[in-house]
KETIGU-544117 format. One record per residue (C-alpha): x, y, z negated; residue in one letter. Coordinates in steps of 0.2 Angstrom, whole numbers, padded with zeros to 4 digits, always signed. Layout:
BEGIN
XYZa ...
END
This chain:
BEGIN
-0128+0528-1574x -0111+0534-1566x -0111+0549-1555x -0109+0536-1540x -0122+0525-1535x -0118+0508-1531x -0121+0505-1511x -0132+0493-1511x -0144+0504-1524x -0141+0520-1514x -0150+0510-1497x -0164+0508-1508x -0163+0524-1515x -0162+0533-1499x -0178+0530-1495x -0187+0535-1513x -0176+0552-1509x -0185+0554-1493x -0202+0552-1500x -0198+0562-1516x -0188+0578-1506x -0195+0579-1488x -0187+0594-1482x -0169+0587-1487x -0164+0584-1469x -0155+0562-1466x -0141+0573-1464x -0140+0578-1480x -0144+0565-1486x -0132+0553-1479x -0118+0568-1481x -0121+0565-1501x -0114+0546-1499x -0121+0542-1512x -0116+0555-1525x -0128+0560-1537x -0118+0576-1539x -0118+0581-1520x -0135+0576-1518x -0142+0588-1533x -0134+0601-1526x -0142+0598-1510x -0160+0596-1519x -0154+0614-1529x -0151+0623-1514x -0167+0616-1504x -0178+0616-1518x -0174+0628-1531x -0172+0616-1544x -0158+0615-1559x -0145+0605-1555x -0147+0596-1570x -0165+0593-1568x -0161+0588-1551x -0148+0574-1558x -0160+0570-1571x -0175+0565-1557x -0160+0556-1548x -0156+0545-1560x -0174+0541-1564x -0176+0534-1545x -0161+0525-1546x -0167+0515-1561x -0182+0510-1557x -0175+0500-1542x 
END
């Protein structure tokens, strides 16, 4: 998958986000815009996880929608 995520997936996505990374504020969420990039860095800051892992698990969501 490209390190963008088509619009209409990352709505979905958002949500799967949510449920998977509580304490990533909508805010930084929405600031990702869809990014996987952005948004892993987000979830490495908050979390503690490798950025690669982080990418990894993103791309796993996105699939399975």
């Amino acid at each position: 998958m490209n390190s963008d995520i088509s619009e209409g997936k990352w709505h979905q996505l958002k949500g799967k986000i949510k449920e998977e990374w509580n304490e990533l504020t909508n805010d930084e969420i929405e600031a990702s815009e869809g990014r996987a990039e952005q948004l892993a860095g987000h979830i490495q800051e908050r979390y503690g996880l490798a950025r690669d892992a982080a990418k990894k698990r993103i791309r796993e969501l996105a699939d399975a929608i």
